[in-house]
C-alpha positions in Angstrom: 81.2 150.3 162.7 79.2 149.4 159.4 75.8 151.2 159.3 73.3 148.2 159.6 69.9 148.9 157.4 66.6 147.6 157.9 66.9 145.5 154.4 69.5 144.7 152.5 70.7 147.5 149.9 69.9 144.6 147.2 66.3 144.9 148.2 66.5 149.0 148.1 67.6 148.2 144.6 64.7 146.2 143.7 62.2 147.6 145.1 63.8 151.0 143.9 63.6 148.8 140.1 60.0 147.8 140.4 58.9 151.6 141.2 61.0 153.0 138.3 61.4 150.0 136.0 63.1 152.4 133.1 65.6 154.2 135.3 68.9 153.8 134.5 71.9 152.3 137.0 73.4 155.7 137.7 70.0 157.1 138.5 69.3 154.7 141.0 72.9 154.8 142.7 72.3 158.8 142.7 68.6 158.2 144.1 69.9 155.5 147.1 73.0 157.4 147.8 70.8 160.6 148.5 68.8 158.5 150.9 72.1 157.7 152.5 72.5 154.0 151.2 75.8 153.8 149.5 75.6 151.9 146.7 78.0 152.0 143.6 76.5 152.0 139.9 78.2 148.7 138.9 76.3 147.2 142.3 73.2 148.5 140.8 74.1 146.7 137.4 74.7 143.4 138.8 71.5 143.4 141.2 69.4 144.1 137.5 70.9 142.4 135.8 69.9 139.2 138.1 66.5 140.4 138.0 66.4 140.4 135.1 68.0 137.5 134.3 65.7 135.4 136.8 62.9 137.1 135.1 63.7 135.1 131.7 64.1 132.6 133.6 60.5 132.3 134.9 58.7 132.7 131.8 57.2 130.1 130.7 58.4 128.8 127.2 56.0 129.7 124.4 54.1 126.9 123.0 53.1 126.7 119.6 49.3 126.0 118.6 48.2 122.9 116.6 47.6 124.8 113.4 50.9 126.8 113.7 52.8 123.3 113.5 50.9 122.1 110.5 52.0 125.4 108.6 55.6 124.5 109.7 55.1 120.9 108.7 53.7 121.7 105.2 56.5 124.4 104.3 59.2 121.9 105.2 57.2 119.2 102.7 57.3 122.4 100.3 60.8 122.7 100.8 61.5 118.8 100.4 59.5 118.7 97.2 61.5 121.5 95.4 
């Protein structure tokens, strides 16, 4: 019979992510697998890598300012001219 957990071993690796955003994927396989979560490393890799992923995803696009554009505008010109 599978062990059933209170959240999904996904979440445990989340919420394992967002507590120790710079540990690596074998850390956190060793750290869940002490707590009796079996979780294998290339698990861990997909689950950040989707964070991460979704992450980029969310952020919004940068927008450039009005005076940035000119500058941009006037070295193409430049580049025209030449």
């Amino acid at each position: 019979m599978a062990t059933k957990y209170p959240v999904t071993k996904s979440q445990f690796i989340r919420d394992y992510v967002n507590a120790h955003p710079a540990a690596k994927n074998t850390e956190i396989a060793a750290a869940l697998n002490e707590r009796g979560i079996t979780v294998a490393v290339t698990y861990v890799a997909a689950i950040k890598t989707k964070i991460y992923k979704t992450a980029l995803l969310e952020k919004p696009p940068d927008t450039l300012t009005r005076d940035q554009i000119k500058m941009v505008a006037q070295a193409i010109r430049r580049i025209r001219l030449h």
